[in-house]
N, C-alpha and C positions, 0 to 999 in steps of 0.2 A: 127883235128876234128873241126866239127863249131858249137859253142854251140848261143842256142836261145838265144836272151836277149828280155826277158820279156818287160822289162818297164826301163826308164830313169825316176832320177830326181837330178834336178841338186842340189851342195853341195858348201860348203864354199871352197874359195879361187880359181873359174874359174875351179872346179873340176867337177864332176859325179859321181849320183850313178848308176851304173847297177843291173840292177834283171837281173841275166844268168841260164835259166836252163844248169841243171850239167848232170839229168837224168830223166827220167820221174817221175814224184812227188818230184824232190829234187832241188831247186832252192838255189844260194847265192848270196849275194850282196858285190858289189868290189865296191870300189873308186879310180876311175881314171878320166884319164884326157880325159877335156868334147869332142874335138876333136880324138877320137879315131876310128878307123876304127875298121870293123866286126873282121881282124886277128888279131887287137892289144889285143882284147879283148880275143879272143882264143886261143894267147899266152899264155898270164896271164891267165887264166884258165889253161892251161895246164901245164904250172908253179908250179901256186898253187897248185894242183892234185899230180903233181910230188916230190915237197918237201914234200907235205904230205904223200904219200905213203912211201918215204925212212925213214921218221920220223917213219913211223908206224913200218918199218920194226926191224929199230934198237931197238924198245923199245920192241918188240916182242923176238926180239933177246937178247936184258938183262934181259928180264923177264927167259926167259929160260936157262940161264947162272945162274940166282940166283937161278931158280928151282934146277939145278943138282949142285948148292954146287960149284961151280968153281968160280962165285965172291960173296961176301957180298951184302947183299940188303942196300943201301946206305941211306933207308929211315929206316931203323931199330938201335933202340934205345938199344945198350948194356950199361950192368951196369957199364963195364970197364971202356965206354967213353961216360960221358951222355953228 
Protein backbone atom coordinates (compact mmCIF):
# COMPACT_ATOMS: atom_id res chain seq x y z
CA UNK A 1 0.00 0.00 0.00
CA UNK A 2 1.36 3.73 -0.67
CA UNK A 3 0.95 5.83 2.21
CA UNK A 4 0.91 9.88 1.59
CA UNK A 5 3.74 11.70 3.19
CA UNK A 6 2.49 14.78 4.27
CA UNK A 7 5.53 16.85 4.79
CA UNK A 8 9.44 16.43 5.53
CA UNK A 9 11.60 17.89 8.08
CA UNK A 10 14.81 17.21 8.30
CA UNK A 11 16.32 15.67 12.09
CA UNK A 12 19.50 15.19 13.87
CA UNK A 13 22.31 12.99 12.63
CA UNK A 14 21.60 13.20 8.42
CA UNK A 15 18.06 11.66 9.36
CA UNK A 16 14.13 12.79 8.60
CA UNK A 17 11.17 13.38 9.78
CA UNK A 18 8.18 12.09 7.77
CA UNK A 19 4.38 13.13 8.34
CA UNK A 20 2.79 9.78 6.61
CA UNK A 21 -0.79 9.86 6.43
CA UNK A 22 -1.83 6.33 7.83
CA UNK A 23 -5.75 6.91 7.11
CA UNK A 24 -7.84 9.78 6.29
CA UNK A 25 -7.58 12.12 9.44
CA UNK A 26 -4.73 9.95 11.10
CA UNK A 27 -1.29 11.03 10.30
CA UNK A 28 2.34 9.76 12.10
CA UNK A 29 5.57 10.88 12.20
CA UNK A 30 8.65 8.25 11.59
CA UNK A 31 12.31 9.08 11.63
CA UNK A 32 14.23 7.76 8.97
CA UNK A 33 16.78 8.12 6.86
CA UNK A 34 16.77 11.39 4.71
CA UNK A 35 17.49 9.55 1.33
CA UNK A 36 14.56 7.34 1.48
CA UNK A 37 12.38 6.30 -1.40
CA UNK A 38 8.29 6.44 -1.44
CA UNK A 39 8.53 2.27 -0.85
CA UNK A 40 11.07 2.51 1.90
CA UNK A 41 8.82 4.56 3.68
CA UNK A 42 5.77 2.23 2.99
CA UNK A 43 7.59 -0.60 4.17
CA UNK A 44 8.15 0.95 7.57
CA UNK A 45 4.72 1.99 7.58
CA UNK A 46 3.55 -1.26 6.91
CA UNK A 47 5.93 -2.72 9.47
CA UNK A 48 4.98 -0.47 11.99
CA UNK A 49 1.03 -1.35 11.42
CA UNK A 50 2.03 -4.96 11.49
CA UNK A 51 3.96 -5.15 14.86
CA UNK A 52 1.38 -3.18 16.12
CA UNK A 53 -1.66 -5.10 15.12
CA UNK A 54 0.09 -8.52 16.54
CA UNK A 55 0.95 -6.43 19.74
CA UNK A 56 -2.76 -5.62 19.94
CA UNK A 57 -3.65 -9.05 19.22
CA UNK A 58 -1.71 -10.73 21.96
CA UNK A 59 -2.75 -8.36 24.64
CA UNK A 60 -6.37 -8.84 23.61
CA UNK A 61 -5.68 -12.39 23.92
CA UNK A 62 -4.18 -12.17 27.74
CA UNK A 63 -6.76 -9.82 28.62
CA UNK A 64 -9.26 -12.66 27.77
CA UNK A 65 -7.14 -15.49 29.33
CA UNK A 66 -7.24 -13.34 32.56
CA UNK A 67 -11.06 -12.71 32.05
CA UNK A 68 -11.86 -16.55 32.01
CA UNK A 69 -9.48 -17.41 35.08
CA UNK A 70 -6.98 -19.53 32.98
CA UNK A 71 -3.98 -17.14 33.89
CA UNK A 72 -3.33 -14.68 36.85
CA UNK A 73 -3.42 -10.95 35.91
CA UNK A 74 0.18 -10.26 36.26
CA UNK A 75 -0.43 -6.51 37.29
CA UNK A 76 -2.42 -7.77 40.28
CA UNK A 77 -1.31 -7.23 43.80
CA UNK A 78 -1.97 -10.35 46.08
CA UNK A 79 -1.58 -10.27 49.87
CA UNK A 80 0.51 -13.68 49.56
CA UNK A 81 3.16 -11.95 47.36
CA UNK A 82 3.27 -8.19 47.76
Amino acid sequence: MTYQIISTTPAARGLTYYKVEITEGECRIFKYESNASQEDIDNLVTETLQVESEFAAREAELKQLIADGIVEDPLLIREDNP
